[in-house]
C-alpha positions as semicolon CSV with decimal commas, in nm:
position;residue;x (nm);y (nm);z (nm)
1;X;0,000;0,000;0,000
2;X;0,112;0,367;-0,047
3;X;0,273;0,539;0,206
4;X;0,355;0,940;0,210
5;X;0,690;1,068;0,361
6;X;0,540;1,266;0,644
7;X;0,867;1,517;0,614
8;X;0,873;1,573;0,279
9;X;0,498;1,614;0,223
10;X;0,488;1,846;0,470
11;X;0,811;2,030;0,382
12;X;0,627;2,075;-0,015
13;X;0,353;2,156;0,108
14;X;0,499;2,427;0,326
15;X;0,707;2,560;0,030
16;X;0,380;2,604;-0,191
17;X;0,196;2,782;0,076
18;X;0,469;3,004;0,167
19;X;0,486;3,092;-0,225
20;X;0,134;3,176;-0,303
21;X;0,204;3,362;0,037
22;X;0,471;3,604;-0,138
23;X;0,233;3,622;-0,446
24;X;-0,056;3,730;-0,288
25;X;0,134;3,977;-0,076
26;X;0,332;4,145;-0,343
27;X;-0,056;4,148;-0,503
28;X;-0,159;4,348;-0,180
29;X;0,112;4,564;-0,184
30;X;0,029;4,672;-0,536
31;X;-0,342;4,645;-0,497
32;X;-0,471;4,734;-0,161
33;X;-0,814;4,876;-0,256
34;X;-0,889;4,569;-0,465
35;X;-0,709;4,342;-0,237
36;X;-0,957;4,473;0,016
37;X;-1,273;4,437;-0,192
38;X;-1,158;4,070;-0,288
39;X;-1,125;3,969;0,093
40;X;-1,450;4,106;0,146
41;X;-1,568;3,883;-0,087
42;X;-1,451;3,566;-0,004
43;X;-1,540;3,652;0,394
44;X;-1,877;3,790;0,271
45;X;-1,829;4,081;0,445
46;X;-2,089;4,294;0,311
47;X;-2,032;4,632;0,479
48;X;-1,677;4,710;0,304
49;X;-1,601;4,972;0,492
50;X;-1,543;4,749;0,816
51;X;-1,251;4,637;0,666
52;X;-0,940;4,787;0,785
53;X;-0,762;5,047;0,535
54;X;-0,458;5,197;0,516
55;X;-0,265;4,845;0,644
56;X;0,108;4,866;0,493
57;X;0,323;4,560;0,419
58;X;0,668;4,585;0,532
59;X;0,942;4,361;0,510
60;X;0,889;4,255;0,916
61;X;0,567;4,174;0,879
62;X;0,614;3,976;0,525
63;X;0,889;3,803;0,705
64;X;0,656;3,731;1,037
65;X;0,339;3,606;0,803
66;X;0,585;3,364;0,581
67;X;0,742;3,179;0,903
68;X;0,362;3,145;0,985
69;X;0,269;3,042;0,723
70;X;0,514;2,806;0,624
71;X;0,540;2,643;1,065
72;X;0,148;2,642;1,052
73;X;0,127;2,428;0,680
74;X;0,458;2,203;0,784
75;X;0,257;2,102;1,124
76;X;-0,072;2,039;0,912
77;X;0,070;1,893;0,631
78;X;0,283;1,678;0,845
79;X;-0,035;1,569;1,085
80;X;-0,245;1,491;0,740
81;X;0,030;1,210;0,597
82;X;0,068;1,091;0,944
83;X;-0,326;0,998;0,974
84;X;-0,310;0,918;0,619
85;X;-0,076;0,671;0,684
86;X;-0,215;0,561;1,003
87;X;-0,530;0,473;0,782
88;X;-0,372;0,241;0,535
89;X;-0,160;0,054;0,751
90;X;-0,409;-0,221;0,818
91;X;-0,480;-0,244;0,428
């Protein structure tokens, strides 16, 4: 039966989040207004104004979301191939 390398699923999948990470935040950085409408969209947030404006992205806090972004996906993607292969191992 298959079995997925915990590490190095969770590693890629890290890598991929923390890329479409940088994309969406050098998207922010030159689209704020519409980077605000499109959140507002996808969080239904109907009253746009609620959102918060005038939010600047410097290299700190780029730096601070990525290492989030990347520990948070390596833990889940690591947890998801270890139940995955916790729920093969009988077959």
């Amino acid at each position: 039966m298959i079995k997925i390398n915990s590490k190095k699923f969770a590693w890629e999948l890290s890598l991929t989040s923390g890329f479409v990470y940088t994309i969406c935040t050098a998207f922010v950085t030159l689209f704020p207004g519409f980077s605000s409408r499109l959140l507002g969209w996808l969080t239904h947030i109907m009253n746009l104004e609620a959102l918060p404006r005038g939010m600047n992205v410097t290299l700190g806090s780029f730096i601070g979301g990525l290492g989030q972004v990347i520990l948070y996906t390596y833990l889940a993607g690591w947890i998801l191939a270890w139940l995955f292969n916790r729920s093969v191992k009988g077959y």
